[in-house]
N, C-alpha and C positions, 0 to 999 in steps of 0.2 A: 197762465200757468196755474195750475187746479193747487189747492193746500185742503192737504187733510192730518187733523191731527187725533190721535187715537191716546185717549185718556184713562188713566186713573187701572191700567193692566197689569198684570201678572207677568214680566215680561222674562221670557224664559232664554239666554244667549252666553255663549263664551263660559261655562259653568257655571252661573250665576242665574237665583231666578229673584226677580226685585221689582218693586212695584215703579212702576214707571210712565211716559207717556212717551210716544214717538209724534215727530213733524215729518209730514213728507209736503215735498215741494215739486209735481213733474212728475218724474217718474223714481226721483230717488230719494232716499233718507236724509233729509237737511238735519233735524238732532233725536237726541236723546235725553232721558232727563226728568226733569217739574221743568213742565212747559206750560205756561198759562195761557188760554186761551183768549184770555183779555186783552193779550200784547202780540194777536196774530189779526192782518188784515181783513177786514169785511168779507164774510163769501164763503170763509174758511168752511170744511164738512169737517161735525165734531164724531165722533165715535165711540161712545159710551162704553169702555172694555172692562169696567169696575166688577172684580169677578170671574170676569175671563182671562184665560190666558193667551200670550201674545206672543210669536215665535217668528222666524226667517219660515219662508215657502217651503214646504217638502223640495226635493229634488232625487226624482225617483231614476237611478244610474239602470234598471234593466226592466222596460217595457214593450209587448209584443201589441201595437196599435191594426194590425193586418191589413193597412194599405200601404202601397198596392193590390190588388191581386185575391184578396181572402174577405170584400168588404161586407160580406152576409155575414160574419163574425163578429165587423167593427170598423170603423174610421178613425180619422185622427180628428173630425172633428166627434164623434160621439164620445171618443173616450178621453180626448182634452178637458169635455165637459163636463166630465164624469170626475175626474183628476182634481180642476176647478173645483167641484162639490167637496173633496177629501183633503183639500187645502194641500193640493198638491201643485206647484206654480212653474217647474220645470221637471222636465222626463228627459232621458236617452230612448230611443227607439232600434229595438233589434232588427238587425238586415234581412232576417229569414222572411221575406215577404216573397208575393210574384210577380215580379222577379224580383230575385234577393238583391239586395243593396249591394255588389261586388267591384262598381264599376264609380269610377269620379262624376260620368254622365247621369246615371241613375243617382246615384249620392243626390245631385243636384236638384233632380229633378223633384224626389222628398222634399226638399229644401222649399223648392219653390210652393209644393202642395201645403204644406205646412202654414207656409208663411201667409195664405190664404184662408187656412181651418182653421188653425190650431189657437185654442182658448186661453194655453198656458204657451213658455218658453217651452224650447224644441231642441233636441240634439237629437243624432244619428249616428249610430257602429257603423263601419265598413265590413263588410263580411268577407272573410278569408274563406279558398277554396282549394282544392289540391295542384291547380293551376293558374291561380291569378297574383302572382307574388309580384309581378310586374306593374300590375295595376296597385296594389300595396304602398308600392313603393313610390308609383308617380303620381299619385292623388294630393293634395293641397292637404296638409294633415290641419290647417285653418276649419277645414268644411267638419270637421268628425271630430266626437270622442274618444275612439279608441277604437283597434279592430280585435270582431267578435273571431271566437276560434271555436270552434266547435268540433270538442276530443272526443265524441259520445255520437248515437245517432240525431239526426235532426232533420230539420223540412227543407226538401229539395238538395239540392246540389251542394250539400255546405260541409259534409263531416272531411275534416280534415285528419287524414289516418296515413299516409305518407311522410316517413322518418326525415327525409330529404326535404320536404314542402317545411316540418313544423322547424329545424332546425332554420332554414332558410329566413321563417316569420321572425323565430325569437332575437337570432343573432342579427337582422338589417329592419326592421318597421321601426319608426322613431316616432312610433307613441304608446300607449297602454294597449298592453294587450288583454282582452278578457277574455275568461275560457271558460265555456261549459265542459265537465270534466265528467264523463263514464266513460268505462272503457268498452269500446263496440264488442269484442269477440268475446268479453266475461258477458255482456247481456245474450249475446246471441246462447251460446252454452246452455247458461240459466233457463232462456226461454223454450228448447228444445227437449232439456228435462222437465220441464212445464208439460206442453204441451203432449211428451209420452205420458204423462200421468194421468191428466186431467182434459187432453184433444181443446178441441176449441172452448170450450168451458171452465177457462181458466178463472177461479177465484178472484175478484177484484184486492183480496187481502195478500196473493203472491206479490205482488206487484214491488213491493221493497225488496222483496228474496231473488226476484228476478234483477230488477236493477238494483243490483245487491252494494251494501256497503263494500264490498272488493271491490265492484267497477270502479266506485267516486274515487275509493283512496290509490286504488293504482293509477288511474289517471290523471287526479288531482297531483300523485308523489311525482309526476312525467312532468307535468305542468311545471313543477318547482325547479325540479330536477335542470330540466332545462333554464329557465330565469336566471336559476343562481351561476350555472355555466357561461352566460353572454351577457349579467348583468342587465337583464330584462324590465320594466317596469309589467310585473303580473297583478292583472286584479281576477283572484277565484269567486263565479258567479254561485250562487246558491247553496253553499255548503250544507248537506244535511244529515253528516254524519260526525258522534264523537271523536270519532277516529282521524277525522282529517285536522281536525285542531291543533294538532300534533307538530303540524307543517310549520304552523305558524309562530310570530312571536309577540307578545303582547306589549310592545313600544306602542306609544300614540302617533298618530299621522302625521309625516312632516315628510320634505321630499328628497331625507335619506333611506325611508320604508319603500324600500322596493317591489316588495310582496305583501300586495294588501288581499283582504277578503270582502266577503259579501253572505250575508244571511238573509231569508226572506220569509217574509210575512208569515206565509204557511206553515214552514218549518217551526218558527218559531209557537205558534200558537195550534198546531193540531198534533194527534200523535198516531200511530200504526193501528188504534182504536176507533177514529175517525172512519173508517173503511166501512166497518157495518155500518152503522149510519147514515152514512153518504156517498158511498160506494163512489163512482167512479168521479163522480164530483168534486171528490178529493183526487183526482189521478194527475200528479205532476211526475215532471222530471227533472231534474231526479225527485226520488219518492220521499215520501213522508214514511220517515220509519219510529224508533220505538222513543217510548217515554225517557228514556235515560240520555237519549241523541237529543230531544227535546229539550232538555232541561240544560244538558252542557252548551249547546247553542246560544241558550239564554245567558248561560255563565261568561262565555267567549263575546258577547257582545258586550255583557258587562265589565270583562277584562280587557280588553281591547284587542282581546285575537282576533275578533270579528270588526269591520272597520265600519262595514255602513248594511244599514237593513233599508230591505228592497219590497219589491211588488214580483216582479216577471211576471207582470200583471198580461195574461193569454188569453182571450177570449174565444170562447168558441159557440154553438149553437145548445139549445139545448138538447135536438133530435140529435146532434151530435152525440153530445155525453154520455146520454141515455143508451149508446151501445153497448156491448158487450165486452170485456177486458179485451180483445184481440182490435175491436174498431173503433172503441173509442179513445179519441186523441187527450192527449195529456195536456195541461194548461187549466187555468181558470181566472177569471175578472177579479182583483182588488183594488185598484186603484181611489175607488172613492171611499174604501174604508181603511184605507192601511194605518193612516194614523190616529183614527179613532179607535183601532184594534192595539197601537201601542199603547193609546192612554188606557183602554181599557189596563194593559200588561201592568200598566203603573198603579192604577188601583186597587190591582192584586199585591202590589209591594212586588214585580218584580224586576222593573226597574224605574230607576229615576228619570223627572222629565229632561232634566239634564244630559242624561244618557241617550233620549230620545231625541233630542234636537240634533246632539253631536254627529250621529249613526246617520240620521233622518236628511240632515242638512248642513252642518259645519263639515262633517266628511266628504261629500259626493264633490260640493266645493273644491276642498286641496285637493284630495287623490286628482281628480280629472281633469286638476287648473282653471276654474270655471273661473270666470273675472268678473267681479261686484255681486256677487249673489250668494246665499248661504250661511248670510249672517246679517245680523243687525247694528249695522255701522254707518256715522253719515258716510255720505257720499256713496254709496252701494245703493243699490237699485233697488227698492221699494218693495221687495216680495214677501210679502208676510200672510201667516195665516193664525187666525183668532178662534180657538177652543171654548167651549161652554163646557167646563169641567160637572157640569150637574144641569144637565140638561138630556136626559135619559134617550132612544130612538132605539125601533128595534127595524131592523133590518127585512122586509120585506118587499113582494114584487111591484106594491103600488110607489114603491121611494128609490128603484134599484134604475142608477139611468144609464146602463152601460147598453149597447145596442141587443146586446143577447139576452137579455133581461133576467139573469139570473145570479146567485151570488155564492156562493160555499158557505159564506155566515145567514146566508137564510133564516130567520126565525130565530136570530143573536138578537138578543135587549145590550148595546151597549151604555154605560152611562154618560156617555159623552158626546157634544154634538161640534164638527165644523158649522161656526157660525157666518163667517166670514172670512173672504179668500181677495187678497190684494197682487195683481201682476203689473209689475212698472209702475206702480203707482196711481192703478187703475182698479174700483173696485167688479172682481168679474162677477161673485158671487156673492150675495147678501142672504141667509136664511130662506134659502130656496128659489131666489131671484136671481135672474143672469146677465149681464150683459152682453147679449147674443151679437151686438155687432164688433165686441173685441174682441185682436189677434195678439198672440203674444210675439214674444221675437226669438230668432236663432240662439243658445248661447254661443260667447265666445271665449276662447281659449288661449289660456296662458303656456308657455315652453316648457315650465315646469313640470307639466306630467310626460313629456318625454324623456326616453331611456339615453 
């Protein structure tokens, strides 16, 4: 059994940041504490953290990895790797693949893919459809996260716009439901006076006014609407507007919050200004809209209306991007910088690292019942990740290791670097060093995030 003990760190957990050391033994946390390394077995691997800061793994609840089916975009093992880099030690992966995830056979069969690539810990959505409520219901909710719902457009066979079908999901699925929330016929509208305006040559800067703050909030209000009707457990994926904040209630997470949220990276750090700049680079969905949505998002993560900040880390090509607003697809790669882009947030003052762990990782934990991970406690599994709070890296294409090889923060100097990335107990990445022959493992799930 391997011991490594990580000395003399900043260690950031449970609202507390205190200088400390961790022992891991295996693959999990034996203490916490002044741990001397004088009174630990021959062999021990020390890890000099003095200066850095020491935290539980990211655990990123909404990633688009595009295998199956889209792997000229990405794998699960390229962008595991990548995850690894950004001290990110467990993911959720979204079912929108080819073929989408809809089915307990295909479920598995990720499962198996994974447990063969993947760098970090793994989970998988089941993806809901306007006909598979049957499959919903008899899949082993053991295998999955939670089933994705998708209220808005999205890839392939998945938008769920059927009154009968969404009633069906909210009132009988006995786990979390997540829901991407536009409303399809306010997008389509939007987009049809678009395009009499302006034909195919639609502005890359309409793109918030088409998938307009109305789609999110009337969809998102549907989303609740129903939840609070059948007592649902809802988690809203990407919120990117003021307005939807409204929904919510700023209790901290425990497994009477029924109705949690999710903010993500983008939203949080670009604003409806981004557009010239970066044009379609910046094109998610939902959009990125104005500096005032920006800023309250930030607010709601700091008040706890917002429960956990994400990636929807999408990948896609860059002869992709590079098209024109009508054909270029929405999405873009974060995964290896998401938490170097919160620390950045923190050394603007706008929020504490505290706040980052919670959102980053004690959250995704409870909301999804995840078991031994998410925190730093003995007996919990050994996922941690070690920040060089002053260790500067600016973001370009010689350092960006996502398959698409591009990044939205391109030509960002952030001040801060993952330095080091622990999974089970195992270190996967050292300062740019990998151990290419480790696999991480399934997470597994507690009853508690059942409704």
């Amino acid at each position: 059994m391997s011991t490594i003990i990580i000395e003399g760190g900043t260690l950031v957990n449970e609202e507390s940041v205190f200088r400390g050391d961790i022992l891991i033994r295996g693959d999990k946390i034996a203490a916490l504490g002044d741990i001397s390394s004088e009174n630990i077995e021959a062999g021990a691997q020390i890890i000099d953290a003095s200066g850095l800061i020491v935290m539980p793994g990211v655990i990123d609840d909404q990633v688009h990895f595009r295998e199956p089916g889209m792997t000229h975009k990405g794998t699960i093992f390229s962008e595991s790797r990548a995850a690894a880099a950004g001290g990110v030690t467990s993911y959720m992966e979204m079912p929108n693949t080819s073929p989408p995830t809809t089915t307990e056979d295909l479920l598995r069969q990720k499962l198996k893919l994974a447990s063969e690539t993947s760098f970090v810990n793994y989970g998988f959505y089941l993806g809901a459809t306007n006909d598979n409520l049957d499959h919903l219901l008899s899949t082993d909710t053991s295998l999955y996260c939670g089933v994705k719902v998708f209220m808005g457009s999205s890839t392939g066979n998945m938008l769920v716009d059927n009154e009968d079908t969404l009633k069906g999901i909210f009132s009988s699925v006995n786990s979390i439901i997540a829901c991407h929330c536009e409303d399809e016929k306010i997008i389509k509208e939007n987009l049809e006076q678009a395009l009499a305006i302006h034909g195919e040559k639609i502005p890359i800067d309409k793109h918030p006014l088409i998938r307009s703050r109305e789609a999110c909030l009337t969809s998102s209000s549907k989303a609740v609407e129903l939840a609070r009707e059948y007592g649902t457990r809802l988690h809203l994926l990407h919120l990117s507007t003021a307005d939807e904040l409204a929904l919510l209630d700023d209790r901290p997470v425990t497994d009477e919050k029924l109705i949690t949220a999710e903010a993500c990276l983008h939203h949080l750090w670009f604003d409806d200004t981004a557009y010239e700049k970066r044009g379609s680079f910046v094109k998610w969905n939902p959009a990125i809209k104005g500096a005032s949505d920006r800023k309250a998002l930030i607010d709601g993560v700091n008040s706890d209306l917002i429960d956990i900040v994400a990636t929807d880390h999408a990948p896609h090509t860059i002869d992709e991007k590079s098209n024109n607003y009508m054909n270029a697809p929405s999405g873009g790669p974060l995964v290896q910088h998401s938490l170097v882009a919160m620390t950045e947030l923190y050394h603007r003052g706008e929020v504490t690292l505290e706040t980052i762990v919670r959102k980053m990782c004690h959250n995704p934990a409870t909301i999804f019942g995840i078991k031994e991970r998410g925190f730093l406690r003995k007996g919990y599994k050994a996922d941690i990740a070690i920040v060089d709070p002053a260790r500067p890296q600016k973001v370009w294409y010689d350092n960006i290791l996502y398959k698409c090889a591009w990044s939205p923060f391109s030509g960002e100097m952030f001040l801060s670097s993952v330095v080091t990335t622990i999974v089970n107990g195992t270190i996967v990445y050292d300062k740019g060093r990998f151990d290419e022959g480790y696999r991480g493992e399934a997470l597994s799930y507690s009853q508690s995030r059942n409704s």
